[in-house]
N, C-alpha and C positions, 0 to 999 in steps of 0.2 A: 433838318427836320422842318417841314412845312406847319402854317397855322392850324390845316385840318388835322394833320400825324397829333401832334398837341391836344386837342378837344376831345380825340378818342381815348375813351378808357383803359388804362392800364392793362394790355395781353390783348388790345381787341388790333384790327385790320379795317380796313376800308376796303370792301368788295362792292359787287355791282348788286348784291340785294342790301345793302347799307352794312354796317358795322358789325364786325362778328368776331368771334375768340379767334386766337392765332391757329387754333388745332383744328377749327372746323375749315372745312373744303365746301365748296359751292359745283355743284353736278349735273349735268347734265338730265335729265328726265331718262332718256331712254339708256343710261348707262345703269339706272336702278330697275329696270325690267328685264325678266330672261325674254331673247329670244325665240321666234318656235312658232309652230301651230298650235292652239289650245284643242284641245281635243273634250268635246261638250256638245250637248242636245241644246236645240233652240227649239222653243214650245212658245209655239203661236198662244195669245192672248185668249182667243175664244174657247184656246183646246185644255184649259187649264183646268185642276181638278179641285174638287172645295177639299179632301181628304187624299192622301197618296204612301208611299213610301219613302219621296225623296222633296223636299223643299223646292219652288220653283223661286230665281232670284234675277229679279227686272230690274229695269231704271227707274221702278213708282217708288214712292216713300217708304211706302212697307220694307221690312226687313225680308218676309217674305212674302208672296206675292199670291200662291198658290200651291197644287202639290202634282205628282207626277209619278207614276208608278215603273214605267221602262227602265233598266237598270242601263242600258247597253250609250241613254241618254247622258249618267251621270258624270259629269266632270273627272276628268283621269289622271288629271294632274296633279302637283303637289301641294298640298296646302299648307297655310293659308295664303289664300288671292282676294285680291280686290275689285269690287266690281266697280266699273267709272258709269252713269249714264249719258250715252253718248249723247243723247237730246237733252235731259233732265238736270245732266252737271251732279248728279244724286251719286255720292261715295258710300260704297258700306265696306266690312271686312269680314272674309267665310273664312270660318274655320272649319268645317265640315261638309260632307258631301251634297253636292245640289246639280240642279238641271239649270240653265241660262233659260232667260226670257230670250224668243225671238229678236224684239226688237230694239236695239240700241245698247243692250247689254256688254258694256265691254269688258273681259278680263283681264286681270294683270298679273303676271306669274312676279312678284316681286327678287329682286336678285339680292340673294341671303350674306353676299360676299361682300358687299356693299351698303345695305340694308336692311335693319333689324324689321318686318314686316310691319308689325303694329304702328312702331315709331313714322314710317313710311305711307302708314294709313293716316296719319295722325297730320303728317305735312301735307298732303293733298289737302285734307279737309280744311287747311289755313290759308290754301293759296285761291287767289281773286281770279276764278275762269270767269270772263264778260259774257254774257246772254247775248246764243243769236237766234233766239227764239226755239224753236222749236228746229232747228239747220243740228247739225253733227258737231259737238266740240273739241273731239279729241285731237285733233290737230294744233287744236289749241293750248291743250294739257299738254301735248310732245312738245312744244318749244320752250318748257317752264324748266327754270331753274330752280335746284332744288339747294338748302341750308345740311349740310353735312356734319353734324360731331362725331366724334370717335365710336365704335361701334358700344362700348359702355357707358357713353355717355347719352347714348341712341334709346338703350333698355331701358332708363331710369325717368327719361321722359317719358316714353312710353308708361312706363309700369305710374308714375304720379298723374296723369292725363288718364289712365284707365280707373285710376283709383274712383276717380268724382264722376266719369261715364258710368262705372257699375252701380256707384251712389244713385247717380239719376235715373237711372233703370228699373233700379228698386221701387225709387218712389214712384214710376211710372207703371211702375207692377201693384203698388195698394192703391195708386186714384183709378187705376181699371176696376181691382176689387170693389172697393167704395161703390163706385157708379153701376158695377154689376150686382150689388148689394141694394142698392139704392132703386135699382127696376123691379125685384125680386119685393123688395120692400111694397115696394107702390101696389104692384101687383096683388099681394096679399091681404093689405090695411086697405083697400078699396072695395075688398072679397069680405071678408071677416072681420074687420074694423080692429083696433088697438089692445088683439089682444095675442097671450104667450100662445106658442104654436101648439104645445099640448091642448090648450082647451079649445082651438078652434073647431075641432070636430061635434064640440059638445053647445056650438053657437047652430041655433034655429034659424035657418035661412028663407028667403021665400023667394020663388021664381019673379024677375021683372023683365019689363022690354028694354032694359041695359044689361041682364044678366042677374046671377042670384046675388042676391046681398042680407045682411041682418036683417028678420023680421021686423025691429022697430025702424028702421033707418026708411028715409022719405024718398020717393023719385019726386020728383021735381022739375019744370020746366028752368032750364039756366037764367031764363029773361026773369023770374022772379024772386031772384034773390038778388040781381046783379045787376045795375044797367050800365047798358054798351052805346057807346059816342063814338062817332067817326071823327078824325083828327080836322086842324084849321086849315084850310085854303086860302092859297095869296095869289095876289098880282106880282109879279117881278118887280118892280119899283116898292113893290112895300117891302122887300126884304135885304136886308143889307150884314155885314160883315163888322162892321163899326159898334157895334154894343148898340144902337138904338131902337130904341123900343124893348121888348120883350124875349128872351131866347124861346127858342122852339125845337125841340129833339124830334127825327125822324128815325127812319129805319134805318143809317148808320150807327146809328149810337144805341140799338138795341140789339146786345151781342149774345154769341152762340151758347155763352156759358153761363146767361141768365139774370146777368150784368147790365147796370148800361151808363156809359159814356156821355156825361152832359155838359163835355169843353168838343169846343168844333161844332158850334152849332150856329147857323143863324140867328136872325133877329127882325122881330115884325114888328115894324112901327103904322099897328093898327090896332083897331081895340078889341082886346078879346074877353069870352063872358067867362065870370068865375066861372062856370060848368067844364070849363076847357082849360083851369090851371091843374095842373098836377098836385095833387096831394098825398098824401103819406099812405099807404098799402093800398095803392090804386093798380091796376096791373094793366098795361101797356104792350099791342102784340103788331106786328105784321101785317097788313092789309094787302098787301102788293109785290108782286117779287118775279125777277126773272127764271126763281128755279121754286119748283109747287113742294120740296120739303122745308121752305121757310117762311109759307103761307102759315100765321099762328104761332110764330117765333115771339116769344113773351118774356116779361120781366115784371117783376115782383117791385113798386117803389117801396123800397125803404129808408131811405134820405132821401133828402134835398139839397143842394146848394143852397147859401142863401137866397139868391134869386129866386123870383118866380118863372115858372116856365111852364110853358103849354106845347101840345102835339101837333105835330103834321100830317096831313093827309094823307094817305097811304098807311095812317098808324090809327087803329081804332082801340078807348079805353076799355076799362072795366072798373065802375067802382060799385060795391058791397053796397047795398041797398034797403036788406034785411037784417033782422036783429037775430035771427035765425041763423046766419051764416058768418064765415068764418073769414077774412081774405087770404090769410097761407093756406089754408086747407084749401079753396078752390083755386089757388095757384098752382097746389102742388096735385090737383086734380087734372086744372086745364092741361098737364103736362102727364098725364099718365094714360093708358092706354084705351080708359073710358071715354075720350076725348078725340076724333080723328077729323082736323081739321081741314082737310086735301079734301073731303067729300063735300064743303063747301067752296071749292074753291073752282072756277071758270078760266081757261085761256081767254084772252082776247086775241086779236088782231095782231097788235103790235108781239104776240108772243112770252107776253107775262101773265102773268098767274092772279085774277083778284077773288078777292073774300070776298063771297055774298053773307054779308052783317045779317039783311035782315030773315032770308032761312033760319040760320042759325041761330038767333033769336027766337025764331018762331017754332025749331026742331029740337034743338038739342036737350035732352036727356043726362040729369045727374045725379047720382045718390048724394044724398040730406041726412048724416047722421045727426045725434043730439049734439048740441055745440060744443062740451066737454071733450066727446070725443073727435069732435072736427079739431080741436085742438091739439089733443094729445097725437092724434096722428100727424097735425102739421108740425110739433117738436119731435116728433120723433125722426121724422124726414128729413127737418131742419138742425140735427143735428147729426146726418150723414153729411148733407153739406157743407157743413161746418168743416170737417172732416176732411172732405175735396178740396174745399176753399184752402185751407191749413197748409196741404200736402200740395197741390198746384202753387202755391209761394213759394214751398222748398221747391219746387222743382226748378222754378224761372231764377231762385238762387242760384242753384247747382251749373245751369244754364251760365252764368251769367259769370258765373265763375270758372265755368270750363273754358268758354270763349274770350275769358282774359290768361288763362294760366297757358291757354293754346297759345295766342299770340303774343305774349313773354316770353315763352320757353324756344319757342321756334324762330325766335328772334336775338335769342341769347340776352334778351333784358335781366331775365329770372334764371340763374344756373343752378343746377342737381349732380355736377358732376362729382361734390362731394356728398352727397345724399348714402348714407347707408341703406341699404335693401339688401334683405333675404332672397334665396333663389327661386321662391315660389311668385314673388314681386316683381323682378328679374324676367320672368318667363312669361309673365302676364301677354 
């Protein structure tokens, strides 16, 4: 017995994807796919339809992609298949009937003699295919080797691994709710202001140049309740990585989810005026961007680090100004549909997108309710978010937990092979 036979655990082997049970086998790629022509429509990208009969299923992220009405297009084969993206490296698993995207879309009739299909989907998505850009990778998935258990021991990973993907699905089906709730919201408490939907019919509205809103509620130039600063400018020698001076937050650290990121920032050892520290309900947006839907991308301060810290250029403030006004209320205004920041915004040269500040200063238009109600509508919004906030934790749990229970099980760290399951868990 050698020093390595000794160091492996009890029933395991030493193969060439590292340590595994004595029962699992190590395979080939292509001996877990049937042979054959797939027989399937490919539907060009442009020909795609928003409504159809039959799912169209690409190499994009989406599960599906678009929709397609031809019968004679749809997939003939047996299901369930796996689609690879031949560009993308993007695995999903159909269980039902669909039409192929054109391009890069590859099928995989999985061979049932050999592998349980789920289980089968489950080990692609753990093995490491390297990026050749945007080049073809299947050649690269046919030389992989695959980890083998017995075929009931194949189901039960499968069926514990689908357990926490349906989990995360779920919850990925109430933060859609939420945030489709949340637009619907907006939409309405900007119309009618904070109240039950029966009586909104019975609220007196009056025609304005944003639209109708409550008789008492104020239009209002934006510049007078709020003033707008454009972020600090530096020389390269003033900014350094070493903590000296001052931190300064740009427009990486003001994220998509309304968020923002104040580790990873520079630091300006110049002197900057209070008017340009950051303070508590100040709101913080976009100035500059190479793609015009992130012109007006904004965040609501609601901490601080201890540090003080000031903005960047390319990022211009907003802090509350009047006693009239509310700062979540017009956060969660600047963000709602009364608000359309791309009309202020100009190409340049170099092919980015900047804000003109002082237009929209001198344009922009926004309903002014009484300030009770700028409140009650900004809790009420702020406690959809809450909501999303809540529910996107679980999810990066669920996430986080998939992706270790994936790379245990598929590595025989974690075994199920004594795991009791019913046959409806089984069949997952």
């Amino acid at each position: 017995m050698t020093q390595l036979d000794r160091e492996l655990p009890e029933g395991y082997k030493m193969t060439e994807l590292g340590p595994l049970p004595w029962e699992w086998e190590v395979i080939e790629f292509k001996k877990c796919v049937n042979k054959g022509r797939i027989k399937v429509g490919k539907v060009k990208q442009q020909e795609y339809k928003t409504y159809g009969k039959y799912p169209i299923i690409d190499q994009g992220q989406n599960l599906i992609a678009g929709y397609w009405d031809d019968e004679k297009d749809v997939y003939q084969g047996k299901l369930p298949v796996i689609i690879f993206g031949d560009h993308t490296r993007i695995i999903k698993y159909v269980n039902f009937p669909f039409v192929a995207g054109a391009d890069g879309a590859k099928v995989l009739s999985p061979n049932t003699l050999v592998v349980f299909p789920k289980f089968f989907y489950y080990t692609l998505l753990n093995l490491k295919i390297p990026s050749r850009g945007y080049n073809r990778h299947y050649s690269l998935l046919s030389e992989s080797k695959i980890p083998l258990p017995p075929l009931p021991e194949q189901r039960k990973i499968a069926a514990v691994l689908s357990t926490v993907q349906e989990a995360k699905e779920k919850t990925e089906a109430v933060i859609s709710a939420a945030k489709s709730l949340k637009k619907s919201m907006m939409s309405y408490l900007f119309t009618y202001g904070p109240v039950p939907l029966p009586d909104a019919e019975n609220i007196s509205q009056k025609e304005t140049e944003i639209g109708m809103i409550p008789e008492e509620w104020e239009v209002v130039n934006l510049s007078e309740v709020i003033n707008l600063r454009r972020g600090v400018s530096w020389r390269k020698e003033e900014a350094n990585r070493e903590g000296i001076g001052i931190p300064v937050v740009g427009i990486p650290n003001i994220k998509e989810n309304g968020s923002i990121d104040f580790s990873n920032t520079y630091f300006l050892n110049k002197n900057i005026s209070e008017e340009k520290i950051l303070r508590m309900n100040d709101i913080l947006f976009v100035s500059s961007s190479g793609s015009i839907k992130n012109i007006g991308r904004n965040v609501l301060i609601r901490e601080i680090p201890q540090n003080r810290f000031t903005y960047a250029s390319f990022t211009f403030l907003g802090r509350v100004s009047s006693m009239k006004a509310d700062s979540e209320y017009l956060f969660y205004l600047l963000n709602s549909r009364v608000v359309d920041f791309t009309k202020y915004a100009r190409r340049a040269s170099d092919g980015k997108y900047n804000f003109q500040l002082t237009q929209f200063k001198n344009e922009q238009k926004i309903p002014l309710p009484p300030l009770p109600e700028q409140e009650k509508i900004a809790s009420m919004l702020s406690a959809i978010d809450e909501k999303i906030e809540a529910e996107e934790n679980k999810k990066k749990a669920l996430e986080d937990l998939f992706n270790t229970l994936l790379h245990n099980l598929m590595t025989a760290r974690i075994r199920v092979n004594h795991l009791a399951l019913d046959k409806a868990e089984l069949a997952m």
